[in-house]
C-alpha positions as CSV (number, residue, x, y, z in Angstrom):
1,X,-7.1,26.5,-23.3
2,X,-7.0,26.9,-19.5
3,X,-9.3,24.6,-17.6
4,X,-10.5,24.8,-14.0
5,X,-11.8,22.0,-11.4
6,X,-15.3,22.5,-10.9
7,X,-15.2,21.6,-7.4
8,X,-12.8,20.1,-4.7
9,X,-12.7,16.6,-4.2
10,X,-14.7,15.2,-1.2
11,X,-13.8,13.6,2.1
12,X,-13.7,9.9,2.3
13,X,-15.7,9.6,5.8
14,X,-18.6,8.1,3.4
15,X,-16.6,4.9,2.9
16,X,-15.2,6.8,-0.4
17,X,-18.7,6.4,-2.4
18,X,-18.5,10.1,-2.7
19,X,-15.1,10.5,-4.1
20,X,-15.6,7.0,-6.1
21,X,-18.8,10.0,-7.8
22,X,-16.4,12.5,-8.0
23,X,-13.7,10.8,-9.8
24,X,-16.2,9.2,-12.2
25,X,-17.4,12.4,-12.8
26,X,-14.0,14.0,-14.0
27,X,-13.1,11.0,-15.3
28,X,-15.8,11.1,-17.9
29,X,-15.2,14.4,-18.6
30,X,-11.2,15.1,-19.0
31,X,-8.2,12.3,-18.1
32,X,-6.0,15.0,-17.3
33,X,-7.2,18.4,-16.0
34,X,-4.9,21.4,-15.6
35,X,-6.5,24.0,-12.5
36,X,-5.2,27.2,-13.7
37,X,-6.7,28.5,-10.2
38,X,-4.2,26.2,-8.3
39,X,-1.5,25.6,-10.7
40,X,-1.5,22.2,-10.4
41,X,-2.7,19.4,-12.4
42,X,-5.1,16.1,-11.5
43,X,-4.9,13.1,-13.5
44,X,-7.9,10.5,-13.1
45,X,-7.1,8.0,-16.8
46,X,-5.7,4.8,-16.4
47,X,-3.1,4.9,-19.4
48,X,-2.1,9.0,-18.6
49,X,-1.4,7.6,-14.9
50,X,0.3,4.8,-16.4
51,X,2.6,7.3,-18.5
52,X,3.3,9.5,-16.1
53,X,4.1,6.8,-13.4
54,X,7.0,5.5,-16.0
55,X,8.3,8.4,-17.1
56,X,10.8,10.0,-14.0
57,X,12.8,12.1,-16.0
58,X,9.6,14.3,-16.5
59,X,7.5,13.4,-13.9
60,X,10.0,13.6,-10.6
61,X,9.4,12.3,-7.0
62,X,12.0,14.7,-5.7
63,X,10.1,17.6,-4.1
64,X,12.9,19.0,-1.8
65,X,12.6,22.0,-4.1
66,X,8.8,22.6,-3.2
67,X,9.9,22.1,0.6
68,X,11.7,24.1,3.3
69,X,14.5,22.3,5.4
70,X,12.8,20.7,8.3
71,X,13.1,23.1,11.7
72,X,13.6,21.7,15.5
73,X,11.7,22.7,17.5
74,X,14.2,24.1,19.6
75,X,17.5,25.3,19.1
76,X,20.0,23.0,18.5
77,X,22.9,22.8,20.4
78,X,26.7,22.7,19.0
79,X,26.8,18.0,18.6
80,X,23.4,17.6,18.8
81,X,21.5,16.7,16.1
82,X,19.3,18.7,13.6
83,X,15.5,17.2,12.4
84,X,15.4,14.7,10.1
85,X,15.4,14.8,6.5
86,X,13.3,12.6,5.4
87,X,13.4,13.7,1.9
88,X,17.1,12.3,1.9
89,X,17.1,8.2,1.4
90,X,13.4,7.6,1.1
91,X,12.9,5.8,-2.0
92,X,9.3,7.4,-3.2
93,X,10.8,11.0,-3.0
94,X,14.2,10.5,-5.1
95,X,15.3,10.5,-8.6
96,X,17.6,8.2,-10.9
97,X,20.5,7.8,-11.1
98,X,20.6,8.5,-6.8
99,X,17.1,6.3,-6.7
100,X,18.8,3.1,-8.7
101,X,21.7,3.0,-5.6
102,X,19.3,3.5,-2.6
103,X,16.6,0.8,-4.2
104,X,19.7,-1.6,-5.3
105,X,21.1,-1.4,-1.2
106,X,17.5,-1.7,-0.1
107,X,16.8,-4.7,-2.3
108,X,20.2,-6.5,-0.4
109,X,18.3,-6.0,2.7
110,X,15.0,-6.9,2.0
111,X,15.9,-10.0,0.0
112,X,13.1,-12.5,-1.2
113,X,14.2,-15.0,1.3
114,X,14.1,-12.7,4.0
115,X,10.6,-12.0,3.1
116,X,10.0,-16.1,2.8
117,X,11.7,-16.3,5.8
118,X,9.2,-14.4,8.0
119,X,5.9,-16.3,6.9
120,X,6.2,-18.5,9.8
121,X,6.9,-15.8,12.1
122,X,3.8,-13.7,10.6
123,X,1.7,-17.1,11.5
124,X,2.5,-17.4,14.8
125,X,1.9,-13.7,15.4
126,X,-1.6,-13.6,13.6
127,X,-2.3,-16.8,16.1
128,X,-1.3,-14.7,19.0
129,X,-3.2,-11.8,17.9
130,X,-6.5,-14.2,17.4
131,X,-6.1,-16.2,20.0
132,X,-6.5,-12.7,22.4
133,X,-9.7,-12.5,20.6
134,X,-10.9,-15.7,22.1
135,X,-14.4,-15.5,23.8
136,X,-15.2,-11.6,22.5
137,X,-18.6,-11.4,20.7
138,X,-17.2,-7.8,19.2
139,X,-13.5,-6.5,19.0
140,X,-12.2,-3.3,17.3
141,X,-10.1,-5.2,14.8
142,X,-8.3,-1.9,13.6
143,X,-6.4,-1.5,17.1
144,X,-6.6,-5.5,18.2
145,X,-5.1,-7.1,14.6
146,X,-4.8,-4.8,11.4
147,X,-2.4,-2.6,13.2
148,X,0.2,-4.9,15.4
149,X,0.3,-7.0,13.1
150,X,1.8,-5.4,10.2
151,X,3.7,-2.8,13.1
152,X,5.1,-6.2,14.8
153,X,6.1,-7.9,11.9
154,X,8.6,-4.9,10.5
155,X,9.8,-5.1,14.4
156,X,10.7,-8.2,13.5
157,X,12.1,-8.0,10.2
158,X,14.7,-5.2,11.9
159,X,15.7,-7.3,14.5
160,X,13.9,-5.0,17.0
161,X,14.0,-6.5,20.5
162,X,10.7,-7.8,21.5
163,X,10.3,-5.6,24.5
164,X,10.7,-2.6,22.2
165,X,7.3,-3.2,19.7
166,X,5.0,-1.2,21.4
167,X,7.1,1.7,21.2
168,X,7.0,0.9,17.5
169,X,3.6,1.0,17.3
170,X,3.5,4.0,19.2
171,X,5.5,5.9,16.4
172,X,4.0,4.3,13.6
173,X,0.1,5.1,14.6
174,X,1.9,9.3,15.8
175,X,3.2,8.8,12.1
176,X,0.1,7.9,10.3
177,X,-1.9,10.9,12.0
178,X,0.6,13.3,10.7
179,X,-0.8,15.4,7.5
180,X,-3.5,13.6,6.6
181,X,-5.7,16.7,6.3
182,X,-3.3,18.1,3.5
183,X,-5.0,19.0,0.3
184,X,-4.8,16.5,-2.5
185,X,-2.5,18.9,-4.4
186,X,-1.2,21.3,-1.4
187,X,2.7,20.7,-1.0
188,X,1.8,21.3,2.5
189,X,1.8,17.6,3.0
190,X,5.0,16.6,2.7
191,X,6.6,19.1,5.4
192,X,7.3,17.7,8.6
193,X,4.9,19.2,11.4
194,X,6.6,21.0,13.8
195,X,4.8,19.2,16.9
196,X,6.3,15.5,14.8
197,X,10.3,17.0,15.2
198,X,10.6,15.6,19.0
199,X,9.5,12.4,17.9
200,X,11.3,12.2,14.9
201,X,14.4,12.8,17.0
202,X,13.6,10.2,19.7
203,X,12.8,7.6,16.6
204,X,16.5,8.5,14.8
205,X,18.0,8.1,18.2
206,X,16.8,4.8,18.9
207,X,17.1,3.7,15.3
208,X,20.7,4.7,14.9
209,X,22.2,3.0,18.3
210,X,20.4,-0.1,17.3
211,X,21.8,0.3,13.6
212,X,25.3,0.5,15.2
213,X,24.8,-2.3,17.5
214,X,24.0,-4.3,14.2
215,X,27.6,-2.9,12.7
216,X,29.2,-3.9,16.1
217,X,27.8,-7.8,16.0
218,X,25.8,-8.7,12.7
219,X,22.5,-10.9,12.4
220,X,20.5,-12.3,10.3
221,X,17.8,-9.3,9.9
222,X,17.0,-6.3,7.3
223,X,18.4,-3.7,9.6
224,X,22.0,-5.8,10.0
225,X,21.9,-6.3,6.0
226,X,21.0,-2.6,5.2
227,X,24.2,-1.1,7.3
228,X,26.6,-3.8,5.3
229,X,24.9,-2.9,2.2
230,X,27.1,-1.4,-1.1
231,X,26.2,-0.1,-4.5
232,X,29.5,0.9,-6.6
233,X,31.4,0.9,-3.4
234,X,29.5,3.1,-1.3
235,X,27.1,2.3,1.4
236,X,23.9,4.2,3.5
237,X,25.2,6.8,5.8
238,X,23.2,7.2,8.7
239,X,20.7,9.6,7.5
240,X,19.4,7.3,5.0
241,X,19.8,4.1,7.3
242,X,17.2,6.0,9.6
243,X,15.1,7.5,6.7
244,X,14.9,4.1,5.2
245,X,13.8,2.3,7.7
246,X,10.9,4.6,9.1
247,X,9.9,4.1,5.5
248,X,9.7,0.4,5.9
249,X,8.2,1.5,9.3
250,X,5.6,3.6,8.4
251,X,4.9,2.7,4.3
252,X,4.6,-1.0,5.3
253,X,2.1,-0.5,8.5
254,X,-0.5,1.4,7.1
255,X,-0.7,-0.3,3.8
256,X,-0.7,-3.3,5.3
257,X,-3.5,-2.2,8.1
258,X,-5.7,-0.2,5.5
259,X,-5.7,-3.4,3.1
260,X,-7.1,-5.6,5.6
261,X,-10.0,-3.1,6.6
262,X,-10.8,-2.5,3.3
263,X,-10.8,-6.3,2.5
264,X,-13.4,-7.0,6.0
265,X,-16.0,-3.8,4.5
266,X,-15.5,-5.4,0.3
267,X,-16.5,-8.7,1.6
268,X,-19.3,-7.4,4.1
269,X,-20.6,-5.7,1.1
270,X,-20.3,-8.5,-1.5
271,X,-21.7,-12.0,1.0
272,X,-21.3,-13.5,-2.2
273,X,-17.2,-13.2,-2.4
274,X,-16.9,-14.0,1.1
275,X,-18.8,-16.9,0.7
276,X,-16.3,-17.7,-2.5
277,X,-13.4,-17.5,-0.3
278,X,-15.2,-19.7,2.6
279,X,-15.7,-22.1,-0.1
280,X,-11.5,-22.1,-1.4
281,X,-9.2,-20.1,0.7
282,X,-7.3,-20.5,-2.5
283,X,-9.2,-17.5,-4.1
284,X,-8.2,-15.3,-1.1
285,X,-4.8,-13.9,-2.9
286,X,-7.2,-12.9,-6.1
287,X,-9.6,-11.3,-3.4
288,X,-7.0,-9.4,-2.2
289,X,-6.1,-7.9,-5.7
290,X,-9.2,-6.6,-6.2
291,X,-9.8,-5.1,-2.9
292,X,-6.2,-3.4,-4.2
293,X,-7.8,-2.4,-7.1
294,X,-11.1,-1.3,-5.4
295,X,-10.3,0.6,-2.4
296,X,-6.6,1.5,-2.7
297,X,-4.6,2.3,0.8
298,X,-3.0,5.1,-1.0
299,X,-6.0,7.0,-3.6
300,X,-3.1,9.2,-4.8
301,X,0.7,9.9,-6.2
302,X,2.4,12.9,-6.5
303,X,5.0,14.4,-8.9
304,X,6.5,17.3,-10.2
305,X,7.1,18.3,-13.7
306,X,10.5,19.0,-14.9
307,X,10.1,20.2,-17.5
308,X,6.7,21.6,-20.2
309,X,4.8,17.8,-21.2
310,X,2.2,17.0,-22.6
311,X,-0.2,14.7,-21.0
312,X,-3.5,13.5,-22.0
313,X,-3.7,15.7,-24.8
314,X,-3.2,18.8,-21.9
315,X,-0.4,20.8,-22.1
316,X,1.3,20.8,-18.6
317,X,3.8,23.9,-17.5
318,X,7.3,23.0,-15.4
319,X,7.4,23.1,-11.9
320,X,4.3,22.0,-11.0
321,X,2.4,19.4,-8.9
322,X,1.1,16.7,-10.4
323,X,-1.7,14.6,-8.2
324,X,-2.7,11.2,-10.3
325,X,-5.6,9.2,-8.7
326,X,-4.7,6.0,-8.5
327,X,-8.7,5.4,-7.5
328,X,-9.4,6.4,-10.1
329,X,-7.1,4.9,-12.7
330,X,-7.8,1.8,-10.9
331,X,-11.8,2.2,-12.2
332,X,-11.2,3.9,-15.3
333,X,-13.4,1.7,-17.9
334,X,-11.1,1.8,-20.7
335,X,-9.3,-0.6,-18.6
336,X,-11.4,-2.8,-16.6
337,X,-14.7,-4.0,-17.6
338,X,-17.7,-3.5,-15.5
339,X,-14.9,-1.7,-13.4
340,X,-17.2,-0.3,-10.5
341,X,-17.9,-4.2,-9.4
342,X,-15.8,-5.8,-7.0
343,X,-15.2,-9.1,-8.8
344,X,-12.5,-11.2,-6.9
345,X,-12.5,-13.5,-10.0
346,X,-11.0,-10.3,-12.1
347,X,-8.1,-11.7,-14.4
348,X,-5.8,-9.9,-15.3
349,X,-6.1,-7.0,-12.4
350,X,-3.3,-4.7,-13.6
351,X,-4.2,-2.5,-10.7
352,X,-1.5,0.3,-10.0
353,X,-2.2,0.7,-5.9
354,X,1.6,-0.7,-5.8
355,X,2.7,1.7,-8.3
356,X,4.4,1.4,-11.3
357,X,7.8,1.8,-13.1
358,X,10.7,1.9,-11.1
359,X,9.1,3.3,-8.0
360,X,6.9,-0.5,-7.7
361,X,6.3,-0.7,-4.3
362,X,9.6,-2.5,-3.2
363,X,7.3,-4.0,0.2
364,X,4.7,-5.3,-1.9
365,X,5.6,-9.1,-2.1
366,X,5.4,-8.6,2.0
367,X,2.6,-6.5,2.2
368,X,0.8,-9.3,0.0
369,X,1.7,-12.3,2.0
370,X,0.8,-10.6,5.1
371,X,-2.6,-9.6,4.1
372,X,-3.0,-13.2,2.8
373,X,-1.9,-15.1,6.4
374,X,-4.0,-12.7,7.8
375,X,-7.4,-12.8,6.1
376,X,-6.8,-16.7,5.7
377,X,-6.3,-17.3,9.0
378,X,-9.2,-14.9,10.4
379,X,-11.9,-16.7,8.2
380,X,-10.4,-20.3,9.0
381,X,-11.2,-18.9,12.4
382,X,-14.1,-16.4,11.9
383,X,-16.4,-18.1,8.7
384,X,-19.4,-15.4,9.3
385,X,-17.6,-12.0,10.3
386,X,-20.5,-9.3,10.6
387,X,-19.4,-5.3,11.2
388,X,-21.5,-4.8,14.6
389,X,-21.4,-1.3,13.6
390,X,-20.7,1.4,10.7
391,X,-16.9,1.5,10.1
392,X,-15.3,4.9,10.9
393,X,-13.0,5.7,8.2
394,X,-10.1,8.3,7.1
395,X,-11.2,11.5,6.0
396,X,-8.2,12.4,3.8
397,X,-7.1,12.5,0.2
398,X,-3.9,10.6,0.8
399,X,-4.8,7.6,2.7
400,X,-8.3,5.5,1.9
401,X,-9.8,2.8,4.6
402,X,-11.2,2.5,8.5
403,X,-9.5,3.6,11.2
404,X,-12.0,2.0,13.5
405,X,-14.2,-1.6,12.6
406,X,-16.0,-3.5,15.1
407,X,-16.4,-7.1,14.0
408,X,-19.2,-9.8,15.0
409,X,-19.1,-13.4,14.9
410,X,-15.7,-14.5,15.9
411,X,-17.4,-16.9,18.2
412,X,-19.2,-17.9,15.3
């Protein structure tokens, strides 16, 4: 038995109530739905999520099948170089045994004390960042502190010269407006825009001289350890140096960014937990969690069947897209109890907005201490932060959070 979506899901320029509706909705009726219409299937349980997130060999994150080779925009001349790939080297888009090597050589890199390493540095740059704040009833704290932040902090991870991070921002915020209009189960949006190839070359450009200054005279940052890397004897070429670190780039910016937002609306709509986390800073790491678990940067994952499974108790052809909700996994209530509330006290919060199985965000440990400098540091200095205004948010199925929030009170 064929079954169809009854309608498509919503925008998220609400603040997500209306997809939080929707998914409830669908989640009540079917975990997993097949769309006979579309050929593509939605999954919106917790445990069928779960399942499918820890089973690769069914479930694949290699889509270069679904998606043509990327096209300059121009016709390449004999030694210059051809778009891009970025389906070659980025971690969320490949398949064991290839996946194991590139994570393994990314994991040399991004080492646990290099992550330690940087909270100092991620201190002294939330300081700057609020201390340019100084004197301002309001500020747009999307564009004045979510954003460099994070953007700055990967600058500095790779060793980027200092006079270089805007430029960094610059590619990252190009990089985040790319696709975001893509339907939640529409191939579409994983293709490279054509308008994004001349930027994509001027990124690989600098990236690559920079990666072979590092080979030239080694130091002590991700980008010097990723080019010195090995796995079995073999090491990143240069496509996958390049691809691997817009990841890093791009994946650890916006999540980082979006998680903040998110966290400033949660406690602007629950005084209580805000004034919790005045009260003990301590709590602020279990805040965080459940802002992960209640508005999640990234609502969705993608795969694509290998092979005819069974999910849910729905048959699922080869071939075929599979878009899980992670919202909605994240609120199923077999799960969670009294899952619609945001309860910063939750314990345990197995959320899965980091993943799960071997594709487990590899920037989460960074990504968590970030967000927790960050918030810490802006209520140490901001007790009472108000929204002067209603947040402007994402209207896309793939990323969820504001893209514009004016705060009050930081003279408070």
């Amino acid at each position: 038995m064929t079954e169809t979506v009854t309608s498509p899901s919503p925008g998220t320029s609400d603040g997500g109530d209306a997809l939080r509706s929707w998914l409830a909705e669908n989640r009540r009726k079917h975990r997993v739905l097949w769309d006979e219409q579309t050929r593509s299937c939605q999954v919106f349980g917790f445990a069928e999520t779960q399942a499918m997130l820890r089973d690769p060999e069914t479930f694949s994150s290699d889509f270069s099948r679904l998606i043509p080779a990327p096209q300059s925009p121009v016709e390449v001349a004999p030694g210059e170089r051809p778009v891009p790939n970025l389906l070659k080297g980025h971690l969320s888009v490949t398949d064991p045994p290839r996946h194991r090597k590139l994570r393994n050589l990314v994991s040399q890199a991004l080492t646990p004390r290099a992550v330690s390493d940087l909270e100092g540095k991620i201190t002294e740059i939330t300081a700057g960042l609020l201390d340019a704040m100084e004197g301002r009833d309001e500020v747009e704290m999307v564009s004045g502190f979510f954003n460099p932040l994070p953007v700055t902090v990967i600058a500095e991870l790779l060793g980027v010269p200092a006079e270089d991070h805007a430029m960094f921002r610059g590619w990252a915020d190009s990089l985040v407006s790319a696709n975001h209009d893509a339907g939640a189960v529409d191939a579409a949006r994983l293709q490279v825009p054509e308008e994004m190839a001349g930027l994509l070359l001027e990124m690989e450009s600098y990236i690559l001289d920079h990666a072979a200054r590092r080979r030239r005279e080694p130091s002590d940052d991700v980008l010097s350890r990723l080019v010195a890397a090995e796995v079995d004897g073999e090491s990143l070429d240069e496509s996958e140096v390049f691809v691997i670190t817009l990841m890093l780039l791009l994946a650890g910016h916006i999540s980082t960014t979006l998680l903040l937002g998110n966290a400033l609306v949660c406690l602007d709509d629950n005084p209580r937990a805000l004034a919790t986390l005045r009260e003990d800073p301590a709590a602020i790491p279990g805040a965080l969690e459940e802002v992960l678990r209640h508005s999640p940067p990234a609502p969705l994952a993608y795969r694509l069947t290998t092979r005819e499974t069974t999910l849910g108790g729905v048959d699922i052809p080869a071939d075929v897209m599979v878009a899980s909700w992670v919202m909605s996994a994240n609120h199923d209530e077999r799960q969670f109890a009294d899952a619609e509330a945001f309860d910063i006290g939750r314990t345990p919060n197995p959320h899965l907005s980091f993943g799960h199985g071997i594709h487990f965000c590899i920037g989460a440990p960074l990504g968590r201490m970030e967000a927790r400098i960050a918030l810490s540091m802006l209520l140490e200095r901001c007790p009472e932060p108000r929204l002067a205004e209603p947040p402007v948010y994402y209207d896309s199925p793939t990323i969820f959070g504001v893209k514009r929030l004016v705060l009050s009170g930081l003279t408070a």
